[in-house]
C-alpha positions in Angstrom: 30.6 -8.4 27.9 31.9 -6.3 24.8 31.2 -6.3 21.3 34.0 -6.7 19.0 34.4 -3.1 18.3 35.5 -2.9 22.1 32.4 -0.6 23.0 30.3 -1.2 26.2 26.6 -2.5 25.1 25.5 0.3 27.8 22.1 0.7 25.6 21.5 -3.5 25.8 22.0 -3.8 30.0 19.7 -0.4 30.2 16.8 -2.0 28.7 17.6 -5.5 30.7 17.9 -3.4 34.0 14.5 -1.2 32.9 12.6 -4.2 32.4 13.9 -6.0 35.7 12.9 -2.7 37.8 9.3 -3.1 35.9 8.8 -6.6 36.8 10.0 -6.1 40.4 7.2 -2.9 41.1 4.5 -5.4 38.8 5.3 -8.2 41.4 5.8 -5.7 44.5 2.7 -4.5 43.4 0.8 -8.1 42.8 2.1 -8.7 46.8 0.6 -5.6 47.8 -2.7 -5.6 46.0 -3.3 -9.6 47.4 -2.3 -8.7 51.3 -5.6 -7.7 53.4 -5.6 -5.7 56.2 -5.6 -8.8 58.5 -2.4 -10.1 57.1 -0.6 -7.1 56.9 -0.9 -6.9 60.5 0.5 -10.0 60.7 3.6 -8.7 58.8 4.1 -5.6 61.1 3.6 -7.6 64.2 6.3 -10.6 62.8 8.5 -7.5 61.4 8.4 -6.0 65.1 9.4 -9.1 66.6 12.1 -10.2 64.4 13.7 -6.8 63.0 15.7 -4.5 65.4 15.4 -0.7 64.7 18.9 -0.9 63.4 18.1 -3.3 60.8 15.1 -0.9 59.8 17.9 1.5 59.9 20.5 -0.4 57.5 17.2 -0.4 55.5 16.7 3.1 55.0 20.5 3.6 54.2 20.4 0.5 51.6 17.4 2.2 49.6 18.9 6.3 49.8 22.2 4.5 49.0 21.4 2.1 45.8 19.2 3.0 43.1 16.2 0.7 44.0 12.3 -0.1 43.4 12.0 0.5 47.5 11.1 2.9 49.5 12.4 4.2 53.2 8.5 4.8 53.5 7.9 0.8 53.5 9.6 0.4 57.4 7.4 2.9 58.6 4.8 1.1 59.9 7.6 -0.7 61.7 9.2 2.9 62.8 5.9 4.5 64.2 6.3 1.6 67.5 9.2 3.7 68.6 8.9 6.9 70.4 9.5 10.1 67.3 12.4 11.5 69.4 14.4 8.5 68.9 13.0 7.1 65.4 13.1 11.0 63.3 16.6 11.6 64.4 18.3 8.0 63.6 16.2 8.1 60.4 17.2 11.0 59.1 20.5 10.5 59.5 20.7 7.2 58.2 18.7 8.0 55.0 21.7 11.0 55.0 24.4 8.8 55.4 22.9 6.7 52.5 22.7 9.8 50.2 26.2 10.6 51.2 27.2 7.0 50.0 25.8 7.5 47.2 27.5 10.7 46.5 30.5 9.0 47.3 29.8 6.0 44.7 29.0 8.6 42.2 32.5 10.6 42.3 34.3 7.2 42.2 32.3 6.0 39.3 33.0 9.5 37.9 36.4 8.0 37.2 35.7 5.1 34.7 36.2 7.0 31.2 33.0 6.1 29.5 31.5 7.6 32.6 33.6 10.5 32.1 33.4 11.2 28.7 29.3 11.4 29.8 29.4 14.0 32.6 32.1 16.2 30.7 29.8 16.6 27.6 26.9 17.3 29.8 29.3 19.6 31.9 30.2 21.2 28.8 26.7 21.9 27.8 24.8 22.4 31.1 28.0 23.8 33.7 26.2 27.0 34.2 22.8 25.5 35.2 24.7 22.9 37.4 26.5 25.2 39.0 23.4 27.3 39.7 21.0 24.5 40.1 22.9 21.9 41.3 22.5 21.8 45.2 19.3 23.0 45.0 18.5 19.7 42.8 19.9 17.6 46.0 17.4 19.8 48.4 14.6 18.9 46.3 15.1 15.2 46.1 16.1 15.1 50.3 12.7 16.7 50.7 9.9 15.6 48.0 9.5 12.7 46.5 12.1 12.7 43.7 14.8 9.8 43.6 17.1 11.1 46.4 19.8 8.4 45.8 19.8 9.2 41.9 19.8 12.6 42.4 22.9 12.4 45.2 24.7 9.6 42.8 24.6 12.3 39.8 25.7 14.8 42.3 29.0 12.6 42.8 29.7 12.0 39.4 29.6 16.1 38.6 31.8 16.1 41.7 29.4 19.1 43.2 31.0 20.2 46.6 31.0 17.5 48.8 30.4 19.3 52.4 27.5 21.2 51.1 25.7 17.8 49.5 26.7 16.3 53.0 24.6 19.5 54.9 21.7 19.6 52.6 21.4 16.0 52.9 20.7 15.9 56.6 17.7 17.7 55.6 16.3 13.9 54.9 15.8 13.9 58.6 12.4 16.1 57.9 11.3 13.8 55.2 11.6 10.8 58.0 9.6 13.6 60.4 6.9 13.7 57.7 6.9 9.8 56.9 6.7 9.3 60.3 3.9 11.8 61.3 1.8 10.0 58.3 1.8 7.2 59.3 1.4 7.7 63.0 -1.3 10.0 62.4 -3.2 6.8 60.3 -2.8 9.1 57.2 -1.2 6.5 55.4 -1.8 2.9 55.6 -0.9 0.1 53.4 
């Protein structure tokens, strides 16, 4: 929708899209909070059963491609059933490929001109620091636990070179080590 004066309400679907990411963590956490132990075994075990590891997979890409309130920690009681030399590796590489995606979604949306007009005033202000900083903004996100798909989205839309994003992005395949390790290890349960 526009307003009359032919400018995008961007400030208006923020605050819808803010308060629908706050209502989906309340009710993701309600679920959570009301699940016991018992029943969340139930879960994994119908999960196991009914999910293949490449729909786990398409999982991980979805959330490290889209800007969502989900995690690729929240298969990994699913993933720990398969041997770590086969669940790290696919993983990883399909939390990079997400990233990548989103990279990729970020330079074409880099090409709308309200979009545009955004990244060249921040460009203007900030090149320097993105030059300098830039990668090593992606290398953070792939590794702690910083919005990866924002961070590789904004990447995209400052058009930051494309084979190095691609390179640092594989490093997601020792975040999936770590997740996996947790929970494996019973360091993390929900």
């Amino acid at each position: 929708m526009e307003r009359n004066d032919g400018h995008f309400p961007f400030w208006r679907y923020a605050i819808w899209g803010l308060l629908l990411v706050v209502l989906i963590f309340i009710g993701f956490y309600i679920l959570i909070t009301h699940v016991d132990r018992s029943e969340y075994q139930k879960i994994v075990d119908l999960a196991n059963s009914n999910v293949s590891f490449l729909g786990m997979c398409i999982y991980i890409w979805a959330t490290d491609t889209f800007v969502l309130p989900l995690s690729p920690m929240f298969v990994f009681p699913f993933i720990v059933e398969y041997p770590w030399y086969f669940a790290i590796p696919f993983t990883g590489l399909s939390s990079a490929l997400g990233g990548m995606t989103a990279y990729f979604i970020g330079f074409v949306f880099s090409k709308f001109p309200f979009i545009r007009r955004m990244t060249d005033k921040a460009y203007q202000k900030w090149g320097n620091v993105i030059r300098k900083y830039g990668l090593m903004c992606v290398l953070l996100s792939s590794l702690l636990p910083l919005p990866f798909s924002t961070v590789a989205m904004v990447a995209g839309m400052m058009h930051l070179n494309a084979g190095k994003v691609a390179l640092i992005s594989l490093t997601r395949i020792i975040r999936m080590a770590i997740y996996y390790a947790m929970f494996s290890l019973g360091l993390m349960v929900a």
